[in-house]
VEXTOR-779998 format. One record per residue (C-alpha): residue number from 1; residue in one letter; chain; x, y, z. Coordinates in steps of 0.5 Angstrom, whole numbers, plus 2048, in hexadecimal, padded with zeros to 3 digits. Last residue first. Layout:
N
<i->NUM aa->A ch->A u->X v->Y w->Z>
...
END
This chain:
102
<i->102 aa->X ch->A u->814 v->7FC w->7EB>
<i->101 aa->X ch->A u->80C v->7FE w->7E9>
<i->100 aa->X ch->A u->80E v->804 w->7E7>
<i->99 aa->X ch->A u->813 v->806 w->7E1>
<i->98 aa->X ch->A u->80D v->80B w->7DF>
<i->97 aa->X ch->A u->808 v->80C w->7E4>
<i->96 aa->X ch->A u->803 v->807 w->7E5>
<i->95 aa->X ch->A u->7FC v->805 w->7E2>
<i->94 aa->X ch->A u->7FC v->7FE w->7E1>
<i->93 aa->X ch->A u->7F7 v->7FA w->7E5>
<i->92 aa->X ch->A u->7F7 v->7F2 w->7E3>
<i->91 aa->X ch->A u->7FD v->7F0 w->7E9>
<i->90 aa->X ch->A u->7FB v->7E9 w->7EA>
<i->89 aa->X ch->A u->7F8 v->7E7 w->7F1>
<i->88 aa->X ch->A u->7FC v->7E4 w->7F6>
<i->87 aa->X ch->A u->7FB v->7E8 w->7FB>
<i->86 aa->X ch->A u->801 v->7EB w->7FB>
<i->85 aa->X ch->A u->7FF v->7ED w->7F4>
<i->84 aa->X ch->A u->803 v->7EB w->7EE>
<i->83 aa->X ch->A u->808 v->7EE w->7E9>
<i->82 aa->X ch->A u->80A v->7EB w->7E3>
<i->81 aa->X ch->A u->811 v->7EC w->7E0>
<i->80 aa->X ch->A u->814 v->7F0 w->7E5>
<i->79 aa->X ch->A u->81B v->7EB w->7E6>
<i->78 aa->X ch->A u->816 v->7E5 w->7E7>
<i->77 aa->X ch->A u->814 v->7E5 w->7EE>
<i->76 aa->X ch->A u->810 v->7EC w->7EE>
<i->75 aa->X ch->A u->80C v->7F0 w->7F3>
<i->74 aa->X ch->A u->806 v->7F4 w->7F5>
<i->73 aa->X ch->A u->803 v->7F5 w->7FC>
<i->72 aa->X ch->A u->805 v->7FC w->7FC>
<i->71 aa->X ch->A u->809 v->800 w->7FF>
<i->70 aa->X ch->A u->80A v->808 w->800>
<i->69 aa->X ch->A u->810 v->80C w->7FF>
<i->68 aa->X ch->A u->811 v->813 w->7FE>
<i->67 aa->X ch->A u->80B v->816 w->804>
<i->66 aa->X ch->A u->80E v->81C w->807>
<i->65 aa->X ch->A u->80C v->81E w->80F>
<i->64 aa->X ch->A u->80A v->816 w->812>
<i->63 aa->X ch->A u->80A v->819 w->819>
<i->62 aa->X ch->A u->803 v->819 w->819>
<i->61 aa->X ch->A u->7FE v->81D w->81E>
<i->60 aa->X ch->A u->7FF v->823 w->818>
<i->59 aa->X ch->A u->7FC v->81E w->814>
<i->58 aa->X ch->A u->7FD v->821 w->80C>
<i->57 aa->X ch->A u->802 v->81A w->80C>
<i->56 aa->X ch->A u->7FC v->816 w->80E>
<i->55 aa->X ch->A u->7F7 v->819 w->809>
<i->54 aa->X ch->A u->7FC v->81A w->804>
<i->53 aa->X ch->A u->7FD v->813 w->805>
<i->52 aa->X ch->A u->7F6 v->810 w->805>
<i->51 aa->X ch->A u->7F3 v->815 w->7FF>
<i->50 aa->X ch->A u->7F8 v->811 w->7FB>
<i->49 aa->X ch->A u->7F7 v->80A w->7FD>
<i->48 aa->X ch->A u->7EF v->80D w->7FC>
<i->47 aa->X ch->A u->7F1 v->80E w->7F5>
<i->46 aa->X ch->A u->7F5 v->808 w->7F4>
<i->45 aa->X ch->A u->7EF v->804 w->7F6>
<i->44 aa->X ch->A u->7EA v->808 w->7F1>
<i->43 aa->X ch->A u->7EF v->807 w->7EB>
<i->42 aa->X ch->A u->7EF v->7FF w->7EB>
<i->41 aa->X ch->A u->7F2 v->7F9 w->7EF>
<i->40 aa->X ch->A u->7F7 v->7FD w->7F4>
<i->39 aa->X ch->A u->7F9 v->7F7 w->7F9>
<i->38 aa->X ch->A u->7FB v->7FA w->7FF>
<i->37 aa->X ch->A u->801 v->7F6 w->804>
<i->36 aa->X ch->A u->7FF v->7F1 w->808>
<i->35 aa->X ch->A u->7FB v->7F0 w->80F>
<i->34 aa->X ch->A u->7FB v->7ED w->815>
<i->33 aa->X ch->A u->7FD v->7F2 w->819>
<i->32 aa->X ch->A u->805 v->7F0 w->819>
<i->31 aa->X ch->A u->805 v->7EE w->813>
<i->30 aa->X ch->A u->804 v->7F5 w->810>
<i->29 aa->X ch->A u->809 v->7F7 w->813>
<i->28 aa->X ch->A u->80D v->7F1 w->810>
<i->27 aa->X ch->A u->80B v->7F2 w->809>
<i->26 aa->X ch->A u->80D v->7FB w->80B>
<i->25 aa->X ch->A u->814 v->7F8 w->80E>
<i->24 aa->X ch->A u->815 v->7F3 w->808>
<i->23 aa->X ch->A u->814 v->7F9 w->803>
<i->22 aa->X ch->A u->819 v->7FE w->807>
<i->21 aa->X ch->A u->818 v->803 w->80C>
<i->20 aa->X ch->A u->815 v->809 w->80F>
<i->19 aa->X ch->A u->80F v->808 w->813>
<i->18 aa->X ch->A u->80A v->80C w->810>
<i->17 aa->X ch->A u->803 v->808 w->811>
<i->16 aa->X ch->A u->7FC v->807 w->80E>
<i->15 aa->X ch->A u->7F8 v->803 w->810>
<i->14 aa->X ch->A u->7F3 v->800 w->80B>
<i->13 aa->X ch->A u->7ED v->7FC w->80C>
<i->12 aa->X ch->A u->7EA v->7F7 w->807>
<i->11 aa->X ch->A u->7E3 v->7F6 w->805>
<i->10 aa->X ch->A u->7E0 v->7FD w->802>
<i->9 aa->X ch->A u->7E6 v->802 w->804>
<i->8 aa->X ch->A u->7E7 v->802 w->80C>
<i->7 aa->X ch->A u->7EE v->806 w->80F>
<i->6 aa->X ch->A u->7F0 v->803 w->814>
<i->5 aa->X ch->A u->7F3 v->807 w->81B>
<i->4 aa->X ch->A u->7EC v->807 w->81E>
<i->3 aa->X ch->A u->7ED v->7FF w->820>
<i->2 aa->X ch->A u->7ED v->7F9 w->81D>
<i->1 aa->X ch->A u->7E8 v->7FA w->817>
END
């Protein structure tokens, strides 16, 4: 990983932030460390995005306070009738909150 901000999980590196913003500013972000938004492709990893957040938000280094929002890599071109990865890979792990993803 870069540096000792990002988080290693098997290949990939995360680096969680809490900056306030919109979906376009978190791509953007991620842009500027050539990087993208997470991809959550089965139960482990939404587990580990999960422990990620309660640990930086549990931080009392962090300013983060409250987490209400986070984004993903997840988006839809068709009206939210198929949902595909930043990655371009398709979307095949189904385990969301109800009306989620939108």
């Amino acid at each position: 990983c870069p540096s000792d901000a990002w988080m290693r999980r098997g290949s990939y590196c995360y680096l969680p932030g809490c900056q306030h913003g919109n979906l376009t500013q978190a791509r953007d972000e991620c842009a500027s460390h050539n990087a993208r938004l997470a991809s959550i492709e089965d139960e482990e990893e939404l587990r580990f995005i999960g422990w990620v957040i309660v640990s930086v938000a549990n931080n009392p280094e962090s300013d983060c306070g409250t987490v209400d929002v986070m984004y993903v890599g997840l988006s839809s071109s068709d009206n939210q009738q198929t949902w595909d990865w930043n990655d371009d890979t398709p979307s095949d792990y189904t385990n969301w909150e109800s009306n989620e993803p939108n």
